[in-house]
DOFIBA-648494 format. One line per field, with one value per residue: residue number from 1; residue in one letter; chain; x, y, z of N, C-alpha, C in turn. Coordinates in nm, 3 decimals. Atoms other than C-alpha are relative to their C-alpha. Layout:
<lopas>
k	c(NUM, ...)
r	c(A, ...)
c	c(A, ...)
n.px	c(X, ...)
n.py	c(Y, ...)
n.pz	c(Z, ...)
ca.px	c(X, ...)
ca.py	c(Y, ...)
ca.pz	c(Z, ...)
c.px	c(X, ...)
c.py	c(Y, ...)
c.pz	c(Z, ...)
</lopas>
This chain:
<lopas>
k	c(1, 2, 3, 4, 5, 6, 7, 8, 9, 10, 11, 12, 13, 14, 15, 16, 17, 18, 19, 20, 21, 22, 23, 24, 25, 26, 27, 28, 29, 30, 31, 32, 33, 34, 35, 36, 37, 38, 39, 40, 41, 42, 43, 44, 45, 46, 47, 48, 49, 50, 51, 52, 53, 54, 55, 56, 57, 58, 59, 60, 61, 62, 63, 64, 65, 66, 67, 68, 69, 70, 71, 72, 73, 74, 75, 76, 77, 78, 79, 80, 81, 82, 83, 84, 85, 86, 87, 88, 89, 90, 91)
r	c(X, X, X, X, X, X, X, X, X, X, X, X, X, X, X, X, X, X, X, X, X, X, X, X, X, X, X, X, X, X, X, X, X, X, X, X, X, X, X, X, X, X, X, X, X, X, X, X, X, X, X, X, X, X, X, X, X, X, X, X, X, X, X, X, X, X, X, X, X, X, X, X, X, X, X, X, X, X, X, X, X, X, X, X, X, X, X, X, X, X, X)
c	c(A, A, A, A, A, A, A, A, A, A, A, A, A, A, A, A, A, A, A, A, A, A, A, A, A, A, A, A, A, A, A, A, A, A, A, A, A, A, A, A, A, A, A, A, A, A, A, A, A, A, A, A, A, A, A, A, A, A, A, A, A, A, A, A, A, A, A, A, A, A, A, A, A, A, A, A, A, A, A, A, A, A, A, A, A, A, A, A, A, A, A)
n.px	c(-0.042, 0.034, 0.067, -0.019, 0.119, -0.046, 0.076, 0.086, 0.106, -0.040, -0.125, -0.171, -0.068, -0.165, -0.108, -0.051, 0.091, -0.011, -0.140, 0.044, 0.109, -0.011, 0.050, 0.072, -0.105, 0.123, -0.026, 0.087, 0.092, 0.123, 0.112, 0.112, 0.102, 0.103, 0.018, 0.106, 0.005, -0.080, 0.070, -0.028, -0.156, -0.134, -0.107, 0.043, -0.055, 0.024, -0.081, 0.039, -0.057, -0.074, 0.089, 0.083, 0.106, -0.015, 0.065, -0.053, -0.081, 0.042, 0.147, -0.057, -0.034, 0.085, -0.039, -0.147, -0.093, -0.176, -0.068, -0.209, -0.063, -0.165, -0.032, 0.030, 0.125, 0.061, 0.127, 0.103, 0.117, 0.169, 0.119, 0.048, 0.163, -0.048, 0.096, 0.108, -0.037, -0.081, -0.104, -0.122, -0.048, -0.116, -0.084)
n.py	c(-0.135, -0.040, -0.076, -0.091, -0.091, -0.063, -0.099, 0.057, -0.080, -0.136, -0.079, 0.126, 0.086, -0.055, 0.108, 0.136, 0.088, 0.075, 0.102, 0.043, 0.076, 0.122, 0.041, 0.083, 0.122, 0.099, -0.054, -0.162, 0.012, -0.118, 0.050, -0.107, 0.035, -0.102, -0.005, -0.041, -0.132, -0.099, 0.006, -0.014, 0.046, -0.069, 0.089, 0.092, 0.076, 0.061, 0.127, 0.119, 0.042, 0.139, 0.129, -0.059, -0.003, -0.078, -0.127, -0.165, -0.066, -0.175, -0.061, -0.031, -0.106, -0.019, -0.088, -0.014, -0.025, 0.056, -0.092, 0.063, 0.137, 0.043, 0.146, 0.056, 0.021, -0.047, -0.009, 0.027, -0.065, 0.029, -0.050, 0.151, 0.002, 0.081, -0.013, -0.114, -0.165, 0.009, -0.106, 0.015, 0.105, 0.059, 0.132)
n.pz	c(-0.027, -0.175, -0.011, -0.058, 0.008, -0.053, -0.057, -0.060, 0.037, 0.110, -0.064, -0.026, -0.112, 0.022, 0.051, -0.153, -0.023, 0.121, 0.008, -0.133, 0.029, 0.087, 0.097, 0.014, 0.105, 0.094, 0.106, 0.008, 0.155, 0.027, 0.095, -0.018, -0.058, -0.057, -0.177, -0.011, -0.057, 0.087, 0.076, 0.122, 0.098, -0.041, -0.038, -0.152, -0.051, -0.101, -0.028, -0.004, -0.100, 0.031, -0.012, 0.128, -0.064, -0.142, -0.047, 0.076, -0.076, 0.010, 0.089, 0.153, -0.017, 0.134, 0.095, -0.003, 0.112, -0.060, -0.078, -0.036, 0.051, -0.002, 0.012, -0.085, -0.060, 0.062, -0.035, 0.124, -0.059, 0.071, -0.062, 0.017, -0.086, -0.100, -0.076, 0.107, 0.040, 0.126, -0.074, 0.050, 0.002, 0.080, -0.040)
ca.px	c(0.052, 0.072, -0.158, -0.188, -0.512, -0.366, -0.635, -0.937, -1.278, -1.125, -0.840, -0.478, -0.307, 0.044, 0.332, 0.399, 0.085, 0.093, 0.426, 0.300, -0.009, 0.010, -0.027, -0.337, -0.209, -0.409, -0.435, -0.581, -0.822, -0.957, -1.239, -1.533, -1.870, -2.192, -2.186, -2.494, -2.416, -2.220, -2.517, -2.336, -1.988, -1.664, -1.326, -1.332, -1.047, -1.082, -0.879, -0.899, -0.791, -0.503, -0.793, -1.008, -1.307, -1.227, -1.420, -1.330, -1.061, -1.139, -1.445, -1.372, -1.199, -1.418, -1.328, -0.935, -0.678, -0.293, -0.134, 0.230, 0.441, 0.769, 1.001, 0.886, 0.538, 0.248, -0.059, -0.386, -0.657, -1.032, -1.349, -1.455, -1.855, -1.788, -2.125, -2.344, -2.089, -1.856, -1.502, -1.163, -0.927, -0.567, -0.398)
ca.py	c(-3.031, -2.842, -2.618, -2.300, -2.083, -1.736, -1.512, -1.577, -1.413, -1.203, -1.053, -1.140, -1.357, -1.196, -1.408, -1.564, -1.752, -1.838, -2.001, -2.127, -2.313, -2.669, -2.701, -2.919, -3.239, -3.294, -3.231, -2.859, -2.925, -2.622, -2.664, -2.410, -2.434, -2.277, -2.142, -2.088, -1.834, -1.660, -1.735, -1.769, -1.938, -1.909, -2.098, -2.321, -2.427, -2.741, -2.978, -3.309, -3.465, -3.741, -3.980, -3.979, -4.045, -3.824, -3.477, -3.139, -3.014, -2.621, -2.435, -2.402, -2.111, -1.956, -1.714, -1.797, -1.657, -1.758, -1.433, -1.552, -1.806, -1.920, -2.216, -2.362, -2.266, -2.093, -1.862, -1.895, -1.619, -1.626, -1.590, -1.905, -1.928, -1.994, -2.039, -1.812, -1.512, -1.473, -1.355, -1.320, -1.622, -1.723, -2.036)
ca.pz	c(-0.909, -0.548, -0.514, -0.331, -0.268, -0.250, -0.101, 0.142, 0.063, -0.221, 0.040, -0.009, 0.196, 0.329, 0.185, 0.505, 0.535, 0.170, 0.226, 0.549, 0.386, 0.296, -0.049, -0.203, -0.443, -0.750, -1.133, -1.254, -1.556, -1.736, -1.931, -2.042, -1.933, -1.848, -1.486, -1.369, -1.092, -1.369, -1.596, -1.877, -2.098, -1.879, -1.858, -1.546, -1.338, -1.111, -0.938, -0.979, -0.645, -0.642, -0.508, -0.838, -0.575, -0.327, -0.254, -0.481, -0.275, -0.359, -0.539, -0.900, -1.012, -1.303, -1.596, -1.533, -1.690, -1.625, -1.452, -1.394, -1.567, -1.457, -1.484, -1.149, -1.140, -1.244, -1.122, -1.251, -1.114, -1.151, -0.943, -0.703, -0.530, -0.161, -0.002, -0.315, -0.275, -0.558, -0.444, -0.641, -0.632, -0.729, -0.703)
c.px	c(-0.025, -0.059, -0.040, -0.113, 0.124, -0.053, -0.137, -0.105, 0.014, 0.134, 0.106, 0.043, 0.131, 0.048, 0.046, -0.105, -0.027, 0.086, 0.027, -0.130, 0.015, -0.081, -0.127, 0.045, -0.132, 0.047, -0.109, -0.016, -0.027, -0.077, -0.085, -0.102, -0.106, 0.004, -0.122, 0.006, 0.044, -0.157, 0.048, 0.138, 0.111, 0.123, -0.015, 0.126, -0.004, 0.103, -0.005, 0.108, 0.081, -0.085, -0.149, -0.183, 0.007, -0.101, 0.075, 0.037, -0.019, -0.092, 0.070, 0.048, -0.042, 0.016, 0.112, 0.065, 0.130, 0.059, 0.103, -0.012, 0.124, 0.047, -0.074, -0.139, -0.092, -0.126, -0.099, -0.131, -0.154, -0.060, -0.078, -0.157, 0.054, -0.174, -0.127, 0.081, 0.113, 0.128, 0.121, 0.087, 0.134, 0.047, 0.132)
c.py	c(0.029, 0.125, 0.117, 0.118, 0.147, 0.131, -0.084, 0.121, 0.108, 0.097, -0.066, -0.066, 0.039, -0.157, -0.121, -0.134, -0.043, -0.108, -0.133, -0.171, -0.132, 0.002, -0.126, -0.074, -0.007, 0.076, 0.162, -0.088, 0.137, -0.044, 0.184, -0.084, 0.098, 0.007, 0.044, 0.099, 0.096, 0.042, -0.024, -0.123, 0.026, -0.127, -0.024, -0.086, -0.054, -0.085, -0.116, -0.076, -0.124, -0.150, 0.002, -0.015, 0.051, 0.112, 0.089, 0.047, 0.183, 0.014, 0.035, 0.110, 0.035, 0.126, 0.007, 0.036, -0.059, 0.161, -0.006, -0.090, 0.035, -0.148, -0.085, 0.014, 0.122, 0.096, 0.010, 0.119, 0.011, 0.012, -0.125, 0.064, -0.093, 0.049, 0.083, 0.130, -0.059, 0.071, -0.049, -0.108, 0.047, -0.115, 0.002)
c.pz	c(0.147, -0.033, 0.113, 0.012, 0.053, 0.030, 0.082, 0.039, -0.046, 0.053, 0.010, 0.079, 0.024, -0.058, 0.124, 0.009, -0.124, 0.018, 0.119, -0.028, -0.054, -0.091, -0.041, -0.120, -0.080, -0.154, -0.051, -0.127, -0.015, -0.166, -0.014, -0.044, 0.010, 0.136, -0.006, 0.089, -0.070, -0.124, -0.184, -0.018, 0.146, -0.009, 0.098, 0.074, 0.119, 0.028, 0.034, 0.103, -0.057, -0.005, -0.104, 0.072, 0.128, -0.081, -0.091, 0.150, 0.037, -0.080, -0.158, -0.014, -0.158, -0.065, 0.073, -0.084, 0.069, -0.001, 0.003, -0.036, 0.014, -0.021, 0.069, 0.023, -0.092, 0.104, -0.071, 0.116, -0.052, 0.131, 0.069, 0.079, 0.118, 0.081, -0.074, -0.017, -0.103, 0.046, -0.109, 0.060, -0.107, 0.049, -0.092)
</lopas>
């Protein structure tokens, strides 16, 4: 899948610089889990890079839901930990 962060520290990203952004290549898993900054249960979406030993490309995106569904694509929004703060997320 191509992947698309579409906000940065919880604030939207205009459309331009969305469309602007090179996408990140890999497969989205969602799983649920215990987060521990969450403290609790949540759905968990990560992306599993093309290079199955490469680096986590982006911070998980935790208690996701799927937001938009179309033919061509999908968003998925949720809540990632960038550094201990907790900020809104879509991809």
């Amino acid at each position: 899948m191509l992947i698309t962060p579409r906000r940065r520290e919880g604030a939207p990203l205009p459309g331009d610089e969305v469309r602007r952004t090179p996408p990140f290549k890999g497969d989205v898993e969602v799983t649920s889990q215990v987060m521990a900054c969450l403290g609790r249960l949540a759905h968990v979406a990560r992306i599993r890079p093309a290079d199955p030993l490469g680096p986590e490309v982006l911070p998980a995106l935790m208690d996701v839901s799927l937001s938009w569904m179309s033919t061509n694509g999908f968003v998925l929004s949720g809540i990632e930990d960038v550094g201990g703060k907790l900020y809104a997320q879509s991809w």
